[in-house]
VOZA-768308 format. One line per 5 residues: number of its first residue (from 1); their letters; for each residue x, y, z of N, C-alpha, C. Coordinates in nm, 4 decimals. Layout:
<pts>
NUM = a = X/Y/Z/X/Y/Z/X/Y/Z ~ ...
</pts>
This chain:
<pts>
1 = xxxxx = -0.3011/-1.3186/1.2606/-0.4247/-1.2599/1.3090/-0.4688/-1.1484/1.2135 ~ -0.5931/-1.1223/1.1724/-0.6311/-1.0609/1.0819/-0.6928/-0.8973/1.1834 ~ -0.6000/-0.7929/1.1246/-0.6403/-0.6848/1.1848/-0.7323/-0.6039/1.1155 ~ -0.7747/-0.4966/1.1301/-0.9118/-0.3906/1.1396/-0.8146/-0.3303/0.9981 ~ -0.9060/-0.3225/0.8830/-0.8267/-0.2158/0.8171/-0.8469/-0.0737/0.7742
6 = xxxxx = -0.8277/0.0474/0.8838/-0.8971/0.1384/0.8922/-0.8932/0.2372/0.7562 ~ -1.0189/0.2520/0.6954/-1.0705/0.3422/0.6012/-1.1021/0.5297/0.5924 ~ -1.0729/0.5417/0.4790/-1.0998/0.6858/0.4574/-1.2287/0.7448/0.4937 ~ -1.2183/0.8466/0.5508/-1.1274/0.9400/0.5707/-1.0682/0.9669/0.7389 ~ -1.0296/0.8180/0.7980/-0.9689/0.8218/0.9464/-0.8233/0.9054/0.9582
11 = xxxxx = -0.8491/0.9277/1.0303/-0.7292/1.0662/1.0324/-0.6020/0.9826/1.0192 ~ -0.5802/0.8769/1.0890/-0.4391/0.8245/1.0848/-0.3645/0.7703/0.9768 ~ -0.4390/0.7718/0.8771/-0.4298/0.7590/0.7319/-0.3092/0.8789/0.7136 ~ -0.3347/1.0050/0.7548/-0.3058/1.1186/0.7228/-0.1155/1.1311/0.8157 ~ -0.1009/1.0617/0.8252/0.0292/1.0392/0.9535/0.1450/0.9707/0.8659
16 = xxxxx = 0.2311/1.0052/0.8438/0.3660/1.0319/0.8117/0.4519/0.9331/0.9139 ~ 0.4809/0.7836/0.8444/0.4907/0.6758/0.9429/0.6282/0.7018/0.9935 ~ 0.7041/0.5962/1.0948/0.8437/0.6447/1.1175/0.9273/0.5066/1.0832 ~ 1.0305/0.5009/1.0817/1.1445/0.4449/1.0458/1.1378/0.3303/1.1382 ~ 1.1617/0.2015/1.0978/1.1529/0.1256/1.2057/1.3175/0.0860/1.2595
21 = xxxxx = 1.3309/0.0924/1.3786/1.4436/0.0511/1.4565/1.4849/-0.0603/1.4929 ~ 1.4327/-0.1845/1.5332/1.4093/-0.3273/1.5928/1.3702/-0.4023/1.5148 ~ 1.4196/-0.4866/1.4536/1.3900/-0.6288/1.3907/1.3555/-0.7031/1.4736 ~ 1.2446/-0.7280/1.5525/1.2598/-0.8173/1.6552/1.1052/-0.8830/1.6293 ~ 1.0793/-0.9563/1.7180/0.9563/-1.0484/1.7072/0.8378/-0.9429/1.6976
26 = xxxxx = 0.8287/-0.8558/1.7509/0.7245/-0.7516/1.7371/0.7006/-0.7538/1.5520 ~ 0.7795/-0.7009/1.5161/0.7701/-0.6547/1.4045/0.6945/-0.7855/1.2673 ~ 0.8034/-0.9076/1.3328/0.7926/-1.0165/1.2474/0.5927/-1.0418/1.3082 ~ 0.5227/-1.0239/1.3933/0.3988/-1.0287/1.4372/0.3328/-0.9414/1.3331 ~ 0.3727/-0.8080/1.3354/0.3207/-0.7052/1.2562/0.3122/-0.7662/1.0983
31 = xxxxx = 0.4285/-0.7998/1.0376/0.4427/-0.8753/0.9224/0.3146/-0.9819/0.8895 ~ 0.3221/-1.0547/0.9690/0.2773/-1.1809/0.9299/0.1164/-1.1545/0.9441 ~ 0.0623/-1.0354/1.0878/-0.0522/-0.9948/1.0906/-0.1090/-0.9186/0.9506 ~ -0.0307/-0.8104/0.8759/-0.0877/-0.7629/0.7739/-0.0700/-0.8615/0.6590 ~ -0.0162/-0.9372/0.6670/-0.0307/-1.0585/0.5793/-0.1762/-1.0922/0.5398
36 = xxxxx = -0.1927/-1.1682/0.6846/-0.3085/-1.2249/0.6739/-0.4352/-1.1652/0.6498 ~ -0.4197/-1.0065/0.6691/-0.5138/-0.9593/0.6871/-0.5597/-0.8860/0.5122 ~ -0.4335/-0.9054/0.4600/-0.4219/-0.8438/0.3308/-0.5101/-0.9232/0.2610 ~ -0.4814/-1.0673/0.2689/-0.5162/-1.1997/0.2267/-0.6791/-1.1938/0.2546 ~ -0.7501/-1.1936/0.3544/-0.8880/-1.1734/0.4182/-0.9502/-1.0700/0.3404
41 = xxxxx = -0.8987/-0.9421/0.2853/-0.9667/-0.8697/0.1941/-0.9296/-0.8688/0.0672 ~ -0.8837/-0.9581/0.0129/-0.8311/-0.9887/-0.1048/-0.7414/-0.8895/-0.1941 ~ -0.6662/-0.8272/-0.1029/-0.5569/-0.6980/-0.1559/-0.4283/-0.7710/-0.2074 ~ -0.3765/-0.6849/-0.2552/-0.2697/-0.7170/-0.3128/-0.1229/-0.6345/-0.2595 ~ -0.1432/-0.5847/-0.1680/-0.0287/-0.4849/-0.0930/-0.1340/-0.4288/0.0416
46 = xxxxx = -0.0484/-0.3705/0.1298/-0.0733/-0.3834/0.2337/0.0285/-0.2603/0.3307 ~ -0.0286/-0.1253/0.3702/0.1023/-0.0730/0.4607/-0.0071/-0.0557/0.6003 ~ 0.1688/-0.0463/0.7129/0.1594/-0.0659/0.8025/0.0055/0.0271/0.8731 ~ 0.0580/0.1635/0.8353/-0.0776/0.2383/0.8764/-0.2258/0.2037/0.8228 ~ -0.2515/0.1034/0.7169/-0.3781/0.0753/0.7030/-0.4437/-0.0231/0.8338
51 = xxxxx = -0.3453/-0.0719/0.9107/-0.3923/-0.1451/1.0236/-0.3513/-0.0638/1.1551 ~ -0.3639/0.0908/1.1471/-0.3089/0.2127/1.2647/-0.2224/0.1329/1.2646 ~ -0.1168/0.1147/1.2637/0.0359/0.1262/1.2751/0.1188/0.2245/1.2155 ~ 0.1866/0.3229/1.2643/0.2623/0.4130/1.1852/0.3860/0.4241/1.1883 ~ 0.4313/0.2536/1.0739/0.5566/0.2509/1.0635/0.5840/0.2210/0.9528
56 = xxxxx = 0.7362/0.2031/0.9063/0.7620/0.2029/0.7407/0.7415/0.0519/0.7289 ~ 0.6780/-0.0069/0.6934/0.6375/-0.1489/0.6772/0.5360/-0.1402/0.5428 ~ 0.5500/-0.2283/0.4784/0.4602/-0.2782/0.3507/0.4795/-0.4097/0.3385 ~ 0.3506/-0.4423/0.2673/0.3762/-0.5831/0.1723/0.3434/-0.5833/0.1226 ~ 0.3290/-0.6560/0.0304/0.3322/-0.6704/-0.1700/0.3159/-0.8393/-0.1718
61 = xxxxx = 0.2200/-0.8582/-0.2447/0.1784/-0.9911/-0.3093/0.1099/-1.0164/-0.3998 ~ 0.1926/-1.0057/-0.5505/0.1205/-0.9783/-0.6578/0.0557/-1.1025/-0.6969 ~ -0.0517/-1.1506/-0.7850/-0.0908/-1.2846/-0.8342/0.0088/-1.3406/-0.9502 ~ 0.0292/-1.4363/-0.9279/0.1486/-1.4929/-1.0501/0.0440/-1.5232/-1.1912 ~ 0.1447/-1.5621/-1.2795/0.0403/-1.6192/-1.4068/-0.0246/-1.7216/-1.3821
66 = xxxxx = -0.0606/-1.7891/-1.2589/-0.1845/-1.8993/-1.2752/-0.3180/-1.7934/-1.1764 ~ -0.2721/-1.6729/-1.1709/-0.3705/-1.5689/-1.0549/-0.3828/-1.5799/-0.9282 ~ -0.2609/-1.6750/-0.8687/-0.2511/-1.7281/-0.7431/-0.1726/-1.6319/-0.6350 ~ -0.1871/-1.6225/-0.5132/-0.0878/-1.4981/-0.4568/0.0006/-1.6380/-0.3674 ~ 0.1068/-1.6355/-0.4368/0.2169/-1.7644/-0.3621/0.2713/-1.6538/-0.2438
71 = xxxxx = 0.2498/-1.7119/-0.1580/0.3537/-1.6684/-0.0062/0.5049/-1.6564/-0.0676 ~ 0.5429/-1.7432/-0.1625/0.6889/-1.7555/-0.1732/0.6919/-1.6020/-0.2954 ~ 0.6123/-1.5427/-0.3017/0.6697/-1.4213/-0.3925/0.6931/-1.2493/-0.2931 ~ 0.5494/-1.3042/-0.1129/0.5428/-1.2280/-0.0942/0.6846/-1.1087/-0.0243 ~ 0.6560/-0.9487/-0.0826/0.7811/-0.9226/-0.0190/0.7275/-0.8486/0.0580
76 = xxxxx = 0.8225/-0.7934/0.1903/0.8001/-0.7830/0.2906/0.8753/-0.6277/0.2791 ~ 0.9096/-0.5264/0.2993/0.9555/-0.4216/0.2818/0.9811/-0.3254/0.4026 ~ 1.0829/-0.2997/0.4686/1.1176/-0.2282/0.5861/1.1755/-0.0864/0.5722 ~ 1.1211/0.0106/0.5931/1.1931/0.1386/0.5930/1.1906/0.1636/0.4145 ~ 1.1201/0.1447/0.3427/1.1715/0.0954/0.1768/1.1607/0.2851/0.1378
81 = xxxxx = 1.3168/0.3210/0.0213/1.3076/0.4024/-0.0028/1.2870/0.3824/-0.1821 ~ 1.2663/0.4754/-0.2825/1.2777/0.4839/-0.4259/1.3782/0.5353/-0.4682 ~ 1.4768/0.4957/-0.4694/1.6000/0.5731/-0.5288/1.6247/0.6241/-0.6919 ~ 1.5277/0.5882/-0.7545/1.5305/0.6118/-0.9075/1.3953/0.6001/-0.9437 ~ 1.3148/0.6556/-1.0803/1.2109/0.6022/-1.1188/1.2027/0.7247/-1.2338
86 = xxxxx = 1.1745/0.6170/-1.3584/1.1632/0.6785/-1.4675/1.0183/0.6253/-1.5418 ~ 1.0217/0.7465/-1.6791/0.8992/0.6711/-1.7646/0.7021/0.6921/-1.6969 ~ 0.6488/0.6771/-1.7547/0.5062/0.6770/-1.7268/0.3932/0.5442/-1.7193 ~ 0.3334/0.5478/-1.6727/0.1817/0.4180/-1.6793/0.0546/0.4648/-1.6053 ~ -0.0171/0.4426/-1.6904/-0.1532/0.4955/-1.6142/-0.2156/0.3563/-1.5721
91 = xxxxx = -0.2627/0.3216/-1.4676/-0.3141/0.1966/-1.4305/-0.4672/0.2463/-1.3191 ~ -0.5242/0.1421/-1.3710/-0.6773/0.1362/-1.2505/-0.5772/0.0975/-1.0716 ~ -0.6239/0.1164/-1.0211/-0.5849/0.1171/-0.8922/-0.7637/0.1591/-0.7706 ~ -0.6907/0.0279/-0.6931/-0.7604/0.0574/-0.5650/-0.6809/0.0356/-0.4471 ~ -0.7551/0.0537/-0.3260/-0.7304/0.0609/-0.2284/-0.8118/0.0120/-0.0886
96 = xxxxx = -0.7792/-0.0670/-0.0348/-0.8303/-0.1312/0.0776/-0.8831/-0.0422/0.2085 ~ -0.8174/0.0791/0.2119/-0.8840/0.1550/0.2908/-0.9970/0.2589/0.1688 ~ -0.9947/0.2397/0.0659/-1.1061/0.3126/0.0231/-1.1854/0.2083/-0.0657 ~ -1.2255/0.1171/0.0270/-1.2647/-0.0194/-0.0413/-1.4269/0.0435/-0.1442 ~ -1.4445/-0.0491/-0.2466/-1.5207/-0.0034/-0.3656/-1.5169/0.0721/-0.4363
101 = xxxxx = -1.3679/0.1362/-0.4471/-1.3685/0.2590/-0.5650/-1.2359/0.2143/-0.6361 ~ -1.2247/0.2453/-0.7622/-1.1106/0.2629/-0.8621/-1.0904/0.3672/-0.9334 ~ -0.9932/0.3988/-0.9689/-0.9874/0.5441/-1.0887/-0.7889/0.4736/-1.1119 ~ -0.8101/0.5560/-1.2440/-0.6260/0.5587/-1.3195/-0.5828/0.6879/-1.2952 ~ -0.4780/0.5963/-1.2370/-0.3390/0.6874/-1.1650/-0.2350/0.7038/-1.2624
106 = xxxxx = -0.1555/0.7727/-1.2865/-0.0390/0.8071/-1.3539/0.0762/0.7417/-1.2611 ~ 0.1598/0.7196/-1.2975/0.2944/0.6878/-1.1806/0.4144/0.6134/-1.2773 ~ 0.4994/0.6542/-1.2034/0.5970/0.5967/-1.2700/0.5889/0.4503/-1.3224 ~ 0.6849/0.4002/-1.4484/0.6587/0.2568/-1.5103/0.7700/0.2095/-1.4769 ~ 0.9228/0.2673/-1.4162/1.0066/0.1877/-1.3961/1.0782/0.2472/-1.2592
111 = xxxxx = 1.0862/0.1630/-1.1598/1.1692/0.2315/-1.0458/1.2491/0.1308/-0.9704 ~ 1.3490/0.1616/-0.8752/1.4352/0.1111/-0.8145/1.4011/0.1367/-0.6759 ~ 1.4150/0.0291/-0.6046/1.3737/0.0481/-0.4320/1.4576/-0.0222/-0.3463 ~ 1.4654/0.0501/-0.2187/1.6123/0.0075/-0.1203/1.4988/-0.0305/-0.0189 ~ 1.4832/-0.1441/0.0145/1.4455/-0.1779/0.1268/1.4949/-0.2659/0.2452
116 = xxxxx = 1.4547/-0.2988/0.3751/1.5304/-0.4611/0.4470/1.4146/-0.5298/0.4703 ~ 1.4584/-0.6219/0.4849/1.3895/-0.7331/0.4987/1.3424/-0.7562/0.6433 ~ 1.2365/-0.8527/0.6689/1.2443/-0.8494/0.8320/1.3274/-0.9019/0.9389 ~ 1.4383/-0.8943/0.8381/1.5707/-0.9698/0.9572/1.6565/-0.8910/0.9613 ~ 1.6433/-0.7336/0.8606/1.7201/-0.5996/0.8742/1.8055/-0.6512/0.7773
121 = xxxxx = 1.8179/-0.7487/0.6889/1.9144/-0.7335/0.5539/1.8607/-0.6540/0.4252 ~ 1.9216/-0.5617/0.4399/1.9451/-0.4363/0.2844/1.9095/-0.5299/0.1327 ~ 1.8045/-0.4755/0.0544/1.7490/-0.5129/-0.0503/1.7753/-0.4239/-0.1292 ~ 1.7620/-0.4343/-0.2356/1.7337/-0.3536/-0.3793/1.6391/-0.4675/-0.4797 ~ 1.5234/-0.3789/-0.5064/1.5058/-0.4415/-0.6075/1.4371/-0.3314/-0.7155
126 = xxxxx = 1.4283/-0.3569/-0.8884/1.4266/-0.2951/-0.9965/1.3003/-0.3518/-1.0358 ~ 1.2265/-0.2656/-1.0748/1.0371/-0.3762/-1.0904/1.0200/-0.2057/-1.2109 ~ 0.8804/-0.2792/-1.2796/0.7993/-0.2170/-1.3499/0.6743/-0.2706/-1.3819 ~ 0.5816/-0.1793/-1.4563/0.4779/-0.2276/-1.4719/0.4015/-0.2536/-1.3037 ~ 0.3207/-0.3550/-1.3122/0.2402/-0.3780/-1.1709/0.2987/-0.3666/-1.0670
131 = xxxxx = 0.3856/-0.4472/-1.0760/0.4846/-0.4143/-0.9624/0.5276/-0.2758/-0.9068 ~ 0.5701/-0.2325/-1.0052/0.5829/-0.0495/-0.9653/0.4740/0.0014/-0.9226 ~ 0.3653/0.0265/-0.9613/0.2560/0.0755/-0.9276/0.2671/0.0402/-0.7797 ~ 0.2185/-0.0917/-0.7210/0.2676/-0.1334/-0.6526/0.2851/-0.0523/-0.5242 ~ 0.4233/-0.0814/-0.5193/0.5492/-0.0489/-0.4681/0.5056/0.1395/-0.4351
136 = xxxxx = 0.4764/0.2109/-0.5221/0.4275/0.3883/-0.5146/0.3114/0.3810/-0.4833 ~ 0.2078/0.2923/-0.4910/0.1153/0.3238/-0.4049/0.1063/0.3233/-0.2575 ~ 0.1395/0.1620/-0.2287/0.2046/0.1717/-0.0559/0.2570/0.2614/-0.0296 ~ 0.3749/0.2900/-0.0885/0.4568/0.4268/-0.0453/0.4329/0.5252/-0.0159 ~ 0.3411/0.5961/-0.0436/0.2580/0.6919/-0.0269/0.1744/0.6504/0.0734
141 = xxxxx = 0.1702/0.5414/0.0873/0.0201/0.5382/0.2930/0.1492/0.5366/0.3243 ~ 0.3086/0.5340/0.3354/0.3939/0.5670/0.4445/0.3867/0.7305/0.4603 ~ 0.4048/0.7688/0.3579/0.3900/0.9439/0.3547/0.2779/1.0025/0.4381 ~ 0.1538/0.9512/0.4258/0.0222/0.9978/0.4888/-0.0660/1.0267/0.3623 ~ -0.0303/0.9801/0.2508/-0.0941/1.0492/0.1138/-0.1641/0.8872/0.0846
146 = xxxxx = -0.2868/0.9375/0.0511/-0.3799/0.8039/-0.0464/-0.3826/0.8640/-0.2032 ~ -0.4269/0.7303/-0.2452/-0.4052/0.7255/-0.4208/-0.5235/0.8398/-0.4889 ~ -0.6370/0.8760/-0.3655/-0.7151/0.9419/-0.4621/-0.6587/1.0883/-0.4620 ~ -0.5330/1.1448/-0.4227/-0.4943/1.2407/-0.3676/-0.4352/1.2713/-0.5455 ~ -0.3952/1.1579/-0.6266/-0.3741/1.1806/-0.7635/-0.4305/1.2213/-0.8442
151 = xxxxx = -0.5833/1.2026/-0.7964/-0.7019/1.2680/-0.8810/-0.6995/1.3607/-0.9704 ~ -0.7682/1.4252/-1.0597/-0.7792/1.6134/-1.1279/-0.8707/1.6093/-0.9827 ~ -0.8386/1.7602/-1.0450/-0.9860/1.8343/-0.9483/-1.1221/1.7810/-0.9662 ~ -1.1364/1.7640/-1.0812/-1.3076/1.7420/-1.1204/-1.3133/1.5735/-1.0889 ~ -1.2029/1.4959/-1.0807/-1.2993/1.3113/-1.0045/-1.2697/1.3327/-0.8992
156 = xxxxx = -1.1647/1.4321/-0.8512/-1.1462/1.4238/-0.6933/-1.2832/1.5079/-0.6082 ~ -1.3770/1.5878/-0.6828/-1.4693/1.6272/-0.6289/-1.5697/1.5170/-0.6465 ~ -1.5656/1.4599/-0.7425/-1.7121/1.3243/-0.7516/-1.6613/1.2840/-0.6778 ~ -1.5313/1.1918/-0.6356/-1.5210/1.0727/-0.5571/-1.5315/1.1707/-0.3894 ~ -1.5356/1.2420/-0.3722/-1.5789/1.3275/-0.2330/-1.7257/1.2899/-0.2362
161 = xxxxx = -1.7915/1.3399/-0.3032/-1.9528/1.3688/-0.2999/-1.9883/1.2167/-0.3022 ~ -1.9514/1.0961/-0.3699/-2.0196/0.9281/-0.3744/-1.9393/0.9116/-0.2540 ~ -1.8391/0.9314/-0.2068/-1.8130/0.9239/-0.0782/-1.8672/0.9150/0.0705 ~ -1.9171/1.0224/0.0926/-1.9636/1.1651/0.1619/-2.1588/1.0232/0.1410 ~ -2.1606/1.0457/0.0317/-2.3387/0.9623/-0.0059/-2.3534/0.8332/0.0405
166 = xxxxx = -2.2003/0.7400/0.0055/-2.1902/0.6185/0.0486/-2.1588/0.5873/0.2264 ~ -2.1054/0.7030/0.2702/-2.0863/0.6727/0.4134/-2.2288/0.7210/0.4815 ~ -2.3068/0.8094/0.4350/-2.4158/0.8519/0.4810/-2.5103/0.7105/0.4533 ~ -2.5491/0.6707/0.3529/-2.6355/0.5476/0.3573/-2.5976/0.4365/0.4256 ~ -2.4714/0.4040/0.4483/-2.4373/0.3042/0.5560/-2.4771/0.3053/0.7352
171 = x = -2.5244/0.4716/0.7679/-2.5563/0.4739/0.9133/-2.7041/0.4584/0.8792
</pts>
């Protein structure tokens, strides 16, 4: 089922998700709902609080080399922590709750992540490049932090003001 994917600047964005406890059918619902819903706006990752849920949940579904997003790559990420991350990359980045905008982010180019799966089995996996990006951007809608929060001062004041202009011409 394809859920609502609530946009900036909704407060619950701002919420610091919690740890999930239960592997149980609930969750596997939650999964498979931001799936689909990721899929419907043509994203490429997906956390739990972009659909008000405030739990450690993500997904990740990068396009392979034919630009296809195979189900069989997508990962599913529970409670996921960063235990390492080295090196630099500046990459364009967007975001589904701040749908129509991009800017380059700095973030780490190589990191390590502990996550479970939705059956509660313990992962590690070692990614860079897109993937990393990735992986630290979701991470951060678990924190309560969005990507434009990386900004300087001076695009983080434009992207306020085309903001602020673009939500005003929409009423």
């Amino acid at each position: 089922m394809v859920r609502e994917v609530i946009t900036y600047p909704n407060k619950l964005l701002r919420l610091k998700s919690q740890d999930v406890e239960k592997f149980d059918s609930e969750l596997h619902t939650l999964l498979d709902d931001m799936y689909d819903t990721m899929m419907a706006q043509n994203g490429v990752g997906l956390a739990a609080i972009q659909v008000a849920i405030p739990l450690n949940v993500l997904i990740i579904n990068l396009p392979n080399e034919e630009d296809i997003q195979d189900k069989n790559d997508l990962i599913e990420a529970i409670n996921p922590v960063i235990t390492h991350k080295d090196g630099t990359q500046v990459f364009t980045e967007g975001c589904l709750s701040v749908p129509g905008f991009s800017e380059d982010v700095t973030r780490a180019k190589h990191i390590i992540v502990e996550y479970f799966d939705r059956n509660g089995n313990k992962k590690t996996m070692e990614c860079e490049d897109f993937l990393a990006v990735a992986w630290q951007h979701e991470m951060e809608h678990l924190s309560g932090h969005l990507f434009i929060e990386n900004l300087s001062i001076i695009k983080r004041k434009k992207f306020e003001k085309e903001w602020k202009k673009k939500l005003k011409d929409k009423k």
